[in-house]
Z-matrix of the N, CA and C atoms (Angstrom, degrees):
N
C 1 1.436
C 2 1.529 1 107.54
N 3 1.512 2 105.95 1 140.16
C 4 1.207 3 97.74 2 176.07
C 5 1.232 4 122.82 3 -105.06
N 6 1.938 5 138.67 4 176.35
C 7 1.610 6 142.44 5 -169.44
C 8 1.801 7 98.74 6 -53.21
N 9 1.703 8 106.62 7 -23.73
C 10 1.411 9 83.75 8 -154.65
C 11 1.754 10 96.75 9 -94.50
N 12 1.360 11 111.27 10 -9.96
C 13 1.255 12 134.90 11 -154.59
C 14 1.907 13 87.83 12 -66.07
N 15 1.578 14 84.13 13 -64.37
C 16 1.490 15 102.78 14 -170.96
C 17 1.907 16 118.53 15 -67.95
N 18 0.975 17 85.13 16 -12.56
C 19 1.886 18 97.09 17 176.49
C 20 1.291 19 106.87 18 -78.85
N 21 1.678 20 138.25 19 -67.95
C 22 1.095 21 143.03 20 142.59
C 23 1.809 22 109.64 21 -14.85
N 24 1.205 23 127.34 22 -21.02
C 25 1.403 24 106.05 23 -175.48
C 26 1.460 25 123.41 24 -130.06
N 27 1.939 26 96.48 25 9.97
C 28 1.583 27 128.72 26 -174.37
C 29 1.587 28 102.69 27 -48.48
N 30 1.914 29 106.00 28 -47.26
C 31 1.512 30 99.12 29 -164.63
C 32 1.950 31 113.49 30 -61.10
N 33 1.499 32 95.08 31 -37.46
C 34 1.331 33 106.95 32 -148.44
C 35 1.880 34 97.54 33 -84.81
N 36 1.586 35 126.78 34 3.92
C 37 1.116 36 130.79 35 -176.33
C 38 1.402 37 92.82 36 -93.42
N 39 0.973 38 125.62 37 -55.81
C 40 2.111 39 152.86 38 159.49
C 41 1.425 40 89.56 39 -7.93
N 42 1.153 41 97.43 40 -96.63
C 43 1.602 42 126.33 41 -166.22
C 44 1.247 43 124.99 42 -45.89
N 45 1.859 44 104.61 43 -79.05
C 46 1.359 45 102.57 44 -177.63
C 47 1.259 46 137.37 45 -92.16
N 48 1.606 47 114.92 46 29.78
C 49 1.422 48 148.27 47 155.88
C 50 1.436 49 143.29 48 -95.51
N 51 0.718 50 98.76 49 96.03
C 52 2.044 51 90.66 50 -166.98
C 53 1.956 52 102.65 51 -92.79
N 54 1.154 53 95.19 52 109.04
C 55 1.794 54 107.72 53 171.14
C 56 1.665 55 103.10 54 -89.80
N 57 1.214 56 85.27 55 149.59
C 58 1.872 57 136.94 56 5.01
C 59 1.482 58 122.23 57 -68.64
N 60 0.738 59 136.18 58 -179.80
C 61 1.608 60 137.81 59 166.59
C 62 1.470 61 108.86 60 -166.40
N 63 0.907 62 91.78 61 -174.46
C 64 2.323 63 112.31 62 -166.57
C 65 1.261 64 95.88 63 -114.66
N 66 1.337 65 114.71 64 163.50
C 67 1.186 66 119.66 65 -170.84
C 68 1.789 67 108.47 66 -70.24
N 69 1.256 68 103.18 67 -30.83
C 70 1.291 69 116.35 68 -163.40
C 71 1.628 70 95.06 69 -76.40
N 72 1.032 71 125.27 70 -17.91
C 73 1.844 72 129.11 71 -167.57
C 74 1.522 73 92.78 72 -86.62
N 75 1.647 74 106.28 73 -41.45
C 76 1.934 75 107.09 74 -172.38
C 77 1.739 76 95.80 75 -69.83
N 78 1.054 77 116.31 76 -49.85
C 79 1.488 78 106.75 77 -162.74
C 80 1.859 79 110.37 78 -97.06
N 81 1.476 80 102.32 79 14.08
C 82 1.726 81 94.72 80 143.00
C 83 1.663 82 109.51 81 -91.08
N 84 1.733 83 131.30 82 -47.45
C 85 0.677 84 127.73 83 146.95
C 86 1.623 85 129.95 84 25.94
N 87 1.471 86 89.04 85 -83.80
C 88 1.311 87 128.40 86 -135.84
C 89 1.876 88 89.46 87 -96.13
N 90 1.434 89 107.87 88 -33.06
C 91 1.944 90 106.77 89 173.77
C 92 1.275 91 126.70 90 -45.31
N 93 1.239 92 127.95 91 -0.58
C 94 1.415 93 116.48 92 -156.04
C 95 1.635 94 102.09 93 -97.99
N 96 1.264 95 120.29 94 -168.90
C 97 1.168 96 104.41 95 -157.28
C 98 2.039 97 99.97 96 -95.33
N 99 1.170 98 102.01 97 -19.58
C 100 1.742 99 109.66 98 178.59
C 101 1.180 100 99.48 99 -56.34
N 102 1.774 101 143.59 100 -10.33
C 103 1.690 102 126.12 101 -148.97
C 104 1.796 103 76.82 102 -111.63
N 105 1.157 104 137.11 103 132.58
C 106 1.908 105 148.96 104 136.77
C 107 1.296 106 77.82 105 -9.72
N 108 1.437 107 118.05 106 155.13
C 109 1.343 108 152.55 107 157.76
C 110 1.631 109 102.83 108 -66.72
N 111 1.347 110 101.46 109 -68.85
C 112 1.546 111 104.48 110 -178.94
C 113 1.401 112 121.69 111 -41.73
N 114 1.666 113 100.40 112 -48.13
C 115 1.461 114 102.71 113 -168.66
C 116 1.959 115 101.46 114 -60.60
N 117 1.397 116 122.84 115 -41.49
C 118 1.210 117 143.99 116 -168.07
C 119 1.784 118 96.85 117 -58.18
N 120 1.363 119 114.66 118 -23.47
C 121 1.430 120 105.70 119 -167.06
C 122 1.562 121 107.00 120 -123.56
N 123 1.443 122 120.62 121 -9.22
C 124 1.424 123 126.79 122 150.27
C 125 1.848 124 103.60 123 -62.23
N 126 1.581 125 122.92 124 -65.76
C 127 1.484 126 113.37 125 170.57
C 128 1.483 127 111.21 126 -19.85
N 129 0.888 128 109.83 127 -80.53
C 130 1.798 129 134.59 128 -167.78
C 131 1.496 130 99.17 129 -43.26
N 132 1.099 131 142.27 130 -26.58
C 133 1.689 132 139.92 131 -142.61
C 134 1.578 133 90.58 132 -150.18
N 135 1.098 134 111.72 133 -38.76
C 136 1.245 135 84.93 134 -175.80
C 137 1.799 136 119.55 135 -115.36
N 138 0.966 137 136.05 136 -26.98
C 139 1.550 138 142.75 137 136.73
C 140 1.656 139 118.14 138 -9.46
N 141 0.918 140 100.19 139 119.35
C 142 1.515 141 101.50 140 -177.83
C 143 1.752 142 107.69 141 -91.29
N 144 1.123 143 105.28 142 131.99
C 145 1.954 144 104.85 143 -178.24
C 146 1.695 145 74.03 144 -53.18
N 147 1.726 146 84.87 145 153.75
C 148 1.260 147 120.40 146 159.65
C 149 1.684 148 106.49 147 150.72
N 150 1.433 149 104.78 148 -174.63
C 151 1.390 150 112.08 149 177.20
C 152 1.725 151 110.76 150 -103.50
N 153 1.551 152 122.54 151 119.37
C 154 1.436 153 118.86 152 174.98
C 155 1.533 154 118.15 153 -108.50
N 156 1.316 155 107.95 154 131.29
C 157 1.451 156 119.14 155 176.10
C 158 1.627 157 136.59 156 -32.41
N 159 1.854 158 90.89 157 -38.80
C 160 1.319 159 112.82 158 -165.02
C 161 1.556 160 103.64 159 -179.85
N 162 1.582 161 97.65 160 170.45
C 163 1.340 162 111.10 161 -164.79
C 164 1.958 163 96.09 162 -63.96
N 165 1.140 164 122.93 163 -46.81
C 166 1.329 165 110.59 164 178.73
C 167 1.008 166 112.18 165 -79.82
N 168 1.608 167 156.25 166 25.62
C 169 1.376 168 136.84 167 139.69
C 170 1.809 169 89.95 168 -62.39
N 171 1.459 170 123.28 169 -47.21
C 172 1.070 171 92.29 170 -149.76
C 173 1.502 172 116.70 171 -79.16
N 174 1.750 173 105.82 172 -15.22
C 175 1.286 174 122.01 173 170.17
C 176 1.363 175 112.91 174 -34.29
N 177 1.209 176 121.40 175 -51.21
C 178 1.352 177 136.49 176 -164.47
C 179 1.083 178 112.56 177 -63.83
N 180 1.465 179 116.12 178 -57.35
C 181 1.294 180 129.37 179 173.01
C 182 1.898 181 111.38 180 -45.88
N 183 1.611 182 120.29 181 -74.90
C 184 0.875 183 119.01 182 -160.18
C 185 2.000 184 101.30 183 -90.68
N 186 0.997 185 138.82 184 -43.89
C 187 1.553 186 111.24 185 176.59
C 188 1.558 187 123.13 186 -46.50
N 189 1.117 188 96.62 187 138.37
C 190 1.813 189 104.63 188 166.35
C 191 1.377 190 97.18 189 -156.29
């Protein structure tokens, strides 16, 4: 994912997520039709199961 990928999706990580959550909580989240496709299928593939603190654990994980 890219800075701009993840900028575009800052509000909706904020908001319509309550952390911690599972990966599986970010990428129901994350289904609706407002989230990029791409970004929706980098989550899925690239997210490691587990439980994240906040929107930047996962930042970390998926921007490059």
């Amino acid at each position: 994912m890219t800075m701009e990928q993840w900028e575009a999706h800052t509000g909706h990580m904020a908001n319509d997520i309550t952390w911690p959550a599972t990966k599986e909580q970010v990428v129901a989240a994350c289904g609706g039709s407002d989230v990029d496709p791409a970004v929706l299928e980098d989550l899925k593939n690239n997210l490691p199961d587990g439980t994240y603190n906040s929107a930047d654990d996962v930042k970390t994980i998926l921007v490059h």
